[in-house]
N, C-alpha and C positions, 0 to 999 in steps of 0.2 A: 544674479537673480535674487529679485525680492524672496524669501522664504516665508515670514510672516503671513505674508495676503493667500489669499485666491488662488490653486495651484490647477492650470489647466492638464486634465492628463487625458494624451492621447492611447486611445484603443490601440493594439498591437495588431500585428496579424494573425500570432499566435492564439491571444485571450482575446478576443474581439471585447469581452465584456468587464476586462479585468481594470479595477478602480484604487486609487487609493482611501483607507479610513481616515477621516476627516480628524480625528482626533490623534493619529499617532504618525500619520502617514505610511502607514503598512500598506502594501498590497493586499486586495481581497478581490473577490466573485461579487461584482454588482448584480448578479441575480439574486443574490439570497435575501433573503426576506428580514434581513436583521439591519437592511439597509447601505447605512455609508459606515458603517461601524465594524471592528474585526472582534473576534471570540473575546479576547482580554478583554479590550473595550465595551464588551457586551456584557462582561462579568462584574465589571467595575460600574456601571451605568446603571446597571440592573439590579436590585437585591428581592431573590425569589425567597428570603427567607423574612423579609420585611412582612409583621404582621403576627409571628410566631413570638412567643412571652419567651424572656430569655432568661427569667428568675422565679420561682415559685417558692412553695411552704406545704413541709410534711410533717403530718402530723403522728403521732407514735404512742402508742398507753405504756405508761413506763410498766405496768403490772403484768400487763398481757403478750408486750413484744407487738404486739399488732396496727398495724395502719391502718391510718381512713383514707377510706376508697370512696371517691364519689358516687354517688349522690351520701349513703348514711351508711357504709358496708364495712367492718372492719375486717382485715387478710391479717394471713402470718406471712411473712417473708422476709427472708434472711438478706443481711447486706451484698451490694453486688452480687443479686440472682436476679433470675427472670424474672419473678415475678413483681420483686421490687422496682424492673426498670420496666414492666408492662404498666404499673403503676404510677410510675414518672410522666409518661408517654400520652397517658389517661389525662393528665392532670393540665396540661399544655393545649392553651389556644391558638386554633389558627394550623393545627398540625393535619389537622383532617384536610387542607385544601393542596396539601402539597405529596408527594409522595416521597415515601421514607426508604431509603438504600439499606442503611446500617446505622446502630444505634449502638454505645456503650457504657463504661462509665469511666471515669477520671478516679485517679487514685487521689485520694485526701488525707489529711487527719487523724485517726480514729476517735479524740476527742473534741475535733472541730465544730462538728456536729452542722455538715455540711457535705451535701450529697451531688455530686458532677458528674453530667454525662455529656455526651459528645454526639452528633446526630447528624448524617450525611441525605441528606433530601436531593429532588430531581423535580425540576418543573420545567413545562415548554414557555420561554419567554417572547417566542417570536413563533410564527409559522414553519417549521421546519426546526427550528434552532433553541435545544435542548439544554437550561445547563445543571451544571450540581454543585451543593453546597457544604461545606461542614463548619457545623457552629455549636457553642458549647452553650450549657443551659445549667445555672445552679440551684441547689433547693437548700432550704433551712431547715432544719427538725426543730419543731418543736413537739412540746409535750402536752397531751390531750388525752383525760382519763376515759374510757370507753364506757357507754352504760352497764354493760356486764359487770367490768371492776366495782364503777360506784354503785351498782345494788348489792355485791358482797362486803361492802363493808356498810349497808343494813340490815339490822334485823328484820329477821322474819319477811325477806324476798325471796326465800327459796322455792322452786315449781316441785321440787318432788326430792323424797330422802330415801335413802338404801339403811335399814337398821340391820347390822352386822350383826349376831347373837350366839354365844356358844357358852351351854353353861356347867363351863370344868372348873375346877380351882386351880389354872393356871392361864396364863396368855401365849403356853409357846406357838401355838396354833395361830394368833394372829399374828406373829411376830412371821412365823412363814409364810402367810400370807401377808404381808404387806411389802414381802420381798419379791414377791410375785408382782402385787402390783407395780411395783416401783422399777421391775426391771422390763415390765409392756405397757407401762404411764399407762393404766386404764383409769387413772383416777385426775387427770390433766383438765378432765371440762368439771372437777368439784369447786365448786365454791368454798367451800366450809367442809372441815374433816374435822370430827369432835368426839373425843375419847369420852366413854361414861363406862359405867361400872364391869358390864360385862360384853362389853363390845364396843365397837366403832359406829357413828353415824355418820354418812358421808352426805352431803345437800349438794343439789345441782340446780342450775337455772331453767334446763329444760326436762319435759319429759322423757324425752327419745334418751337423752342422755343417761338416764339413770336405769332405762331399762338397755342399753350397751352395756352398763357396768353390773348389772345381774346375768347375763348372757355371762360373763367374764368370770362372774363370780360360780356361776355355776358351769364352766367349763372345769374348774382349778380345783374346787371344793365339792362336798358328799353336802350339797346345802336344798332346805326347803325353804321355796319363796312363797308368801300369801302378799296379794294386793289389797290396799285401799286404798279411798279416795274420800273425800272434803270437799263440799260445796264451799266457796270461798264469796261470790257473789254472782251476779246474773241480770243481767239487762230485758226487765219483759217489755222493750220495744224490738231489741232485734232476738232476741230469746238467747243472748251470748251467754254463756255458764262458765267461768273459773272455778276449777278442780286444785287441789292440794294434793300432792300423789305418796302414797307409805308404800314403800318394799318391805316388808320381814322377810327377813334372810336369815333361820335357824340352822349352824352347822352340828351335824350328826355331832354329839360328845364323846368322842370315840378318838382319841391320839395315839399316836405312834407310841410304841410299849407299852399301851396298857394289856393289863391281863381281862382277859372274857371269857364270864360263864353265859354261852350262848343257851336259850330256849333250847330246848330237845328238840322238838317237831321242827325249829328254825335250821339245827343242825342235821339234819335229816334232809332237808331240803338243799342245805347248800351243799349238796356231792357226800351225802353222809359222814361229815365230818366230828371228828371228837370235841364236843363240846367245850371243853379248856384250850383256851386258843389265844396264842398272843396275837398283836397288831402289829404289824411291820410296816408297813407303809397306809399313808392316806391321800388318796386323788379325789379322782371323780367318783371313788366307791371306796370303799374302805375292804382291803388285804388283810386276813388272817392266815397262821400259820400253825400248823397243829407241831412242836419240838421235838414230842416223841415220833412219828412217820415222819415229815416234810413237808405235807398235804397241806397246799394252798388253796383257798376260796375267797370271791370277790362279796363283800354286801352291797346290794345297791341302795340307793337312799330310800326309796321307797319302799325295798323290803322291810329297811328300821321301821321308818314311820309306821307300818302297820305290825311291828310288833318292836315296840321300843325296848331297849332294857340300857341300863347302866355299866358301866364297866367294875370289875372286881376291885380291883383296884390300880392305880395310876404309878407314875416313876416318881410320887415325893415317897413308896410306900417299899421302892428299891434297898433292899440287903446288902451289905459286899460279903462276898464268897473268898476262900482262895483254893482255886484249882491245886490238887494234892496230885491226882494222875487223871489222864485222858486220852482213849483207846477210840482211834475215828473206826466207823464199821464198815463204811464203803459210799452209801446210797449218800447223791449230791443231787442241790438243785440249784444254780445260779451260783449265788455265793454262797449257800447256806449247805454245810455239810454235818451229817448226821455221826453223832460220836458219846460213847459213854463217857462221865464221868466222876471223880471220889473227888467232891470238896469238902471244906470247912468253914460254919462260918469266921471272918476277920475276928469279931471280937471274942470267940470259943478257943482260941488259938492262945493254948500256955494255963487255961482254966480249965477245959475237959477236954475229953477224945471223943467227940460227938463228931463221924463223920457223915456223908449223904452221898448215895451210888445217885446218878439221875441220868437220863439221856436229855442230849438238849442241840441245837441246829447251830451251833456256833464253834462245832469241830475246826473247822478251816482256819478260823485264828487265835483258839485258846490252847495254849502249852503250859504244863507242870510250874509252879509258880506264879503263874499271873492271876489279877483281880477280875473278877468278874460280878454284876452285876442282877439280883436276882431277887423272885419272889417267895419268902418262907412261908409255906402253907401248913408246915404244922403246927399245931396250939392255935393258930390265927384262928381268932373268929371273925368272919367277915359280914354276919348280918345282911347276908343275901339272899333272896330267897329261890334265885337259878341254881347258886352252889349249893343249898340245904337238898336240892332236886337231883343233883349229882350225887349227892352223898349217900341220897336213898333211894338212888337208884340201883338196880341187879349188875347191869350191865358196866357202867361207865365207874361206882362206886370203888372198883378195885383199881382204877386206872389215873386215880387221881396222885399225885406226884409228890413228895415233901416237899422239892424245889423247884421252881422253874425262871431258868438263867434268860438272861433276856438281852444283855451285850457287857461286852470286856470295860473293865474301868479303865482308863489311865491317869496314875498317880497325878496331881497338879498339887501347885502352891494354893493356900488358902487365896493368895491376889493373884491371879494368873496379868501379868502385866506386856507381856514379851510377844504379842500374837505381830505378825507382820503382814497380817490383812486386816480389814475394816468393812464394815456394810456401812449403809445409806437408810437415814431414815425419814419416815415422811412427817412434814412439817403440817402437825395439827393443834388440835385447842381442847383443854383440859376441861372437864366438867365444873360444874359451877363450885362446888366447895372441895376444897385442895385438901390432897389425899392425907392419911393418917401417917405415921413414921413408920408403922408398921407394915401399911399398903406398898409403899417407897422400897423396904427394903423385900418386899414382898418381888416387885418387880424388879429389880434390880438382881433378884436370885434368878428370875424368869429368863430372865434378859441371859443370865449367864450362862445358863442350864440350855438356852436354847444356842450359843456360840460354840459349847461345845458338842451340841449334836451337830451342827457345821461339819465341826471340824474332824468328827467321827466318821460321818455319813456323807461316802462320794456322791451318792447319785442324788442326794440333797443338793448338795452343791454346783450342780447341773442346771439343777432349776431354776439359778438364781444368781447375780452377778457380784462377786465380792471380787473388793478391789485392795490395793496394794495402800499399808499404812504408811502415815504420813513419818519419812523418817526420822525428821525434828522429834514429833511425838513418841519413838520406838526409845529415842535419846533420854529425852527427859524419864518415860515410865520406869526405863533400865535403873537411872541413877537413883529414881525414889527406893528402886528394892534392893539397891546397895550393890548392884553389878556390871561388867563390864561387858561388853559383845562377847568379847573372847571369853571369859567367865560362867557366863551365862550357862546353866542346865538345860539341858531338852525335858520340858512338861510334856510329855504325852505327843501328840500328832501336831506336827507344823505343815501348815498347804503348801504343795509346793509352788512357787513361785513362777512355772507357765502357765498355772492355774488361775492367777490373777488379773485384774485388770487396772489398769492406767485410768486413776482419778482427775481429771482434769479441770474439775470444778474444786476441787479441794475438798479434801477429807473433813469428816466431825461437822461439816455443815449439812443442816440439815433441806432435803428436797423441798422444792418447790410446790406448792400443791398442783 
C-alpha cells in the first residue's frame, strides 16, 4: 500500500465517525470542531500565544528603589514579589486577549540585571477545543531617575519643612529622637534632612507628608507645633495658588535628669507636689519625681507652655558623690526605692570630713562604696528666680535638700572603646558653615553622654533598636587601647547580647534618608 498519498478510511461499526488526522495519522472524532487535525497537531498548528511581546524593559530609580508603572506612576516593590510581577504583566501586549492560568518568575542573576517570568495562558482555538500555553517573557532593567529624586537634588523644590527646635545646651534629646525616627522610618518620604544650630530641619515634597511626620513627632515628643504658609505663585486665570508649608516644632526644654524648681501654684496643681523635683523620663509629657516621697506627676505640654520656666540645672552641672552608708526605708515604686543616705563628695575625700545625710529614690541600686551622681545645692547660686521663691518660702524653705542624687556612676576609661553594640544614624547635611573645633568636640561629648545613658537605661533601650558591633571593628578599637578580649576590663554596664540586633546592612553606615 502506497502510504505517502491519499488514505481512504473506512467508518467502523464501533465509531461510525472516527477519522484519521491528516497530518500524523492518529485516530480522532471527526465531529470535533478542530476538524482533521488531533490535540498535538492542533497545538503545534496553532499558537494562541502568537501576538503577546516576549521581551520588554523595566525601568527602576537607583535612588528610590522604585519602578515606573505605566502610564507615569512610580511603585516600591521588592524582587520576585507580587507586585513586581503585577507589574511585569501590566507592561505586556496582547496579554489582555488571552486568559492567564499562572504566572511566575525564573530564577536569574542577581547582577544580570534581567528579570524572567514564566506565564501559562488558555484560549479557545476552535469551537469546543481549548488549549494552554507556557511561555517565557524577559525584561531588562534599566535605570530611570524618578521626578521626586531629581527635584531633591535641587534647590529650593521643597512643598513643606518640619523645623525641629529645642533650646538646651546639649543634643542628647535629639540624638533620642532620631533613634526613634530611624527605628519607625518616619522620615523615609524626606527629601533633605539638615542639621543647623539647634535643631533639625527635615524638607519633604509633599504636604500630607510633613504633616504624618508632626503626627510622629508629637506622638514621641512633649513638642508644640505652630503653622505657616508662603504664597509661592498663583494663576489669576484658573485662580491656582502655590503654598510653601513651615512646621515649628518647639520641644518642651526639659531632659531627663534635670533638676526643677517648679512654680508653686504649678506644683500645687500637679497632685500638690514638692516643688524640687527631678525628671526621670520624657515622652509625650514630661515625668517628675519628687526623691524625698516618690511622688510622681505628669506635665503635659500645654501645661508648660502656659506657664514656661527653665530647669535648675541640667546633667553638664552633675557632682560625683561616694556612697559612705545607705539605710533603704521600705516605701518602693517601680524601680525606684526610697532609702537614706551618708555620702561624700569624690573630691572632699582625703581633704576634709564634710559628710551629707540625704534621702534619695535610688535605694534599689546604691550600696556603701559606689559612685553616684548628683546635684550640690549648697553654696550654689543658681540665679533662679523659682528657687529664690523656695527659699522664701514658709513652707517648702525647710525642705530644700544639700544634695540631690540623681543616678549611680559607673567608673569608664577616659575612651570607652570595647562597647559591643552600635546604633544607626541618619544620613543628613550640615549647615552652611562648618562647625567650630570646639562645636565638634561639643558633640562628640553629647554623642558619648548620650551612649551611655543607653547603656544605663533599660527602658531607653526599649524604645529603640541597637544592633550588634561589627566584630572587625571591636578588633581593631581593643588593639588601639593596647588589649586583648581576654584582658579586657568590664567599664561599667555591657547589653547583653539577646538584647541586640543583627545588622544586616552593615554597621558605621550611615541610614538612608
Amino acid at each position: 500500500m502506497d502510504l505517502d498519498g491519499p488514505v481512504a478510511f473506512q467508518p467502523t461499526a464501533s465509531n461510525p465517525a472516527t477519522i484519521l488526522c491528516y497530518n500524523c495519522g492518529a485516530p480522532i472524532d471527526g465531529t470535533s470542531s478542530a476538524g482533521a487535525l488531533c490535540s498535538d497537531c492542533v497545538k503545534l498548528e496553532v499558537d494562541i500565544s502568537q501576538g503577546i511581546q516576549r521581551e520588554g524593559t523595566l525601568h527602576m530609580c537607583r535612588d528610590c528603589d522604585r519602578w515606573l508603572s505605566p502610564p507615569n506612576q512610580w511603585v516600591v516593590a521588592q524582587l520576585e514579589s507580587r507586585e513586581l510581577l503585577a507589574l511585569c504583566l501590566r507592561k505586556l501586549r496582547g496579554l489582555n486577549k488571552v486568559r492567564v492560568i499562572d504566572a511566575g518568575f525564573r530564577w536569574t542573576e542577581p547582577h544580570s540585571r534581567r528579570v524572567k517570568i514564566y506565564i501559562t495562558i488558555q484560549q479557545e482555538a476552535f469551537q469546543g477545543t481549548i488549549l494552554q500555553h507556557t511561555f517565557e517573557v524577559e525584561f531588562v532593567q534599566a535605570y530611570q531617575q524618578c521626578p521626586d529624586c531629581a527635584k531633591s537634588y535641587t534647590h529650593n523644590t521643597w512643598r513643606a519643612v518640619v523645623q525641629v527646635r529645642q533650646k538646651v545646651p546639649h543634643k542628647r534629646t535629639f540624638l533620642y529622637l532620631e533613634q526613634l525616627i530611624l527605628k519607625h522610618s518616619a522620615h523615609k518620604d524626606a527629601i533633605n534632612i539638615k542639621e543647623v544650630h539647634d535643631g533639625i530641619d527635615f524638607f519633604f515634597g509633599q504636604r500630607n507628608h510633613a504633616e504624618k511626620f508632626v503626627d510622629f513627632l508629637s506622638s514621641v515628643a512633649p513638642a508644640h507645633v505652630k503653622k505657616s504658609q508662603e504664597l509661592i505663585s498663583m494663576d489669576i486665570h484658573t485662580s491656582t495658588k502655590s503654598y510653601k508649608f513651615t512646621y515649628s516644632a518647639e520641644i518642651v526644654p526639659v531632659c531627663k535628669d534635670d533638676l526643677i524648681a517648679l512654680p508653686i501654684k504649678l506644683a500645687r496643681a500637679l497632685g500638690n507636689i514638692a516643688p524640687l523635683v527631678l525628671c526621670h523620663r520624657v515622652g509625650t509629657a514630661v515625668n517628675f519625681i519628687d526623691p524625698a516621697t516618690l511622688q510622681t506627676t505628669d506635665l503635659q505640654p500645654k501645661q508648660y507652655w502656659h506657664t514656661p520656666f527653665r530647669p535648675l540645672a541640667d546633667v553638664q552641672e552633675l557632682v560625683e558623690f561616694i556612697v559612705l552608708d545607705i539605710e533603704p526605708l521600705g516605701p518602693a515604686k517601680g524601680r525606684f526605692v526610697l532609702a537614706e543616705a551618708t555620702i561624700a563628695r569624690a573630691a572632699d575625700l582625703g581633704v576634709n570630713d564634710t559628710t551629707y545625710y540625704v534621702r534619695t529614690h535610688l535605694g534599689g541600686v546604691l550600696h556603701p562604696g559606689d559612685s553616684v551622681m548628683g546635684f550640690h545645692l549648697t553654696g550654689t547660686n543658681f540665679n533662679n528666680p523659682l528657687f529664690d521663691d523656695l527659699e522664701n518660702h514658709k513652707q517648702y524653705s525647710s525642705q530644700i535638700p544639700d544634695v540631690v542624687l540623681v543616678k549611680k556612676f559607673y567608673a569608664r576609661k577616659k575612651k570607652s572603646k570595647t562597647r559591643n553594640w552600635q546604633l544607626r544614624r541618619m544620613a543628613r547635611e550640615e549647615g552652611d558653615m562648618l562647625p567650630r573645633k570646639q562645636d565638634q568636640d561639643r558633640t562628640e561629648r553629647d554623642y558619648e553622654m548620650f551612649l551611655r545613658d543607653v547603656e544605663e537605661d533599660e527602658d531607653m533601650r526599649q524604645m529603640m533598636s541597637v544592633y550588634k558591633a561589627q566584630k572587625k571593628a571591636q578588633k581593631e578599637e581593643m588593639e588601639v587601647d593596647g588589649e586583648t578580649e581576654a584582658g579586657s576590663e568590664d567599664e561599667g554596664i555591657r547589653i547583653p547580647m539577646e538584647q541586640l540586633l543583627d545588622d544586616f546592612e552593615g554597621m558605621g553606615i550611615e541610614d538612608d534618608k
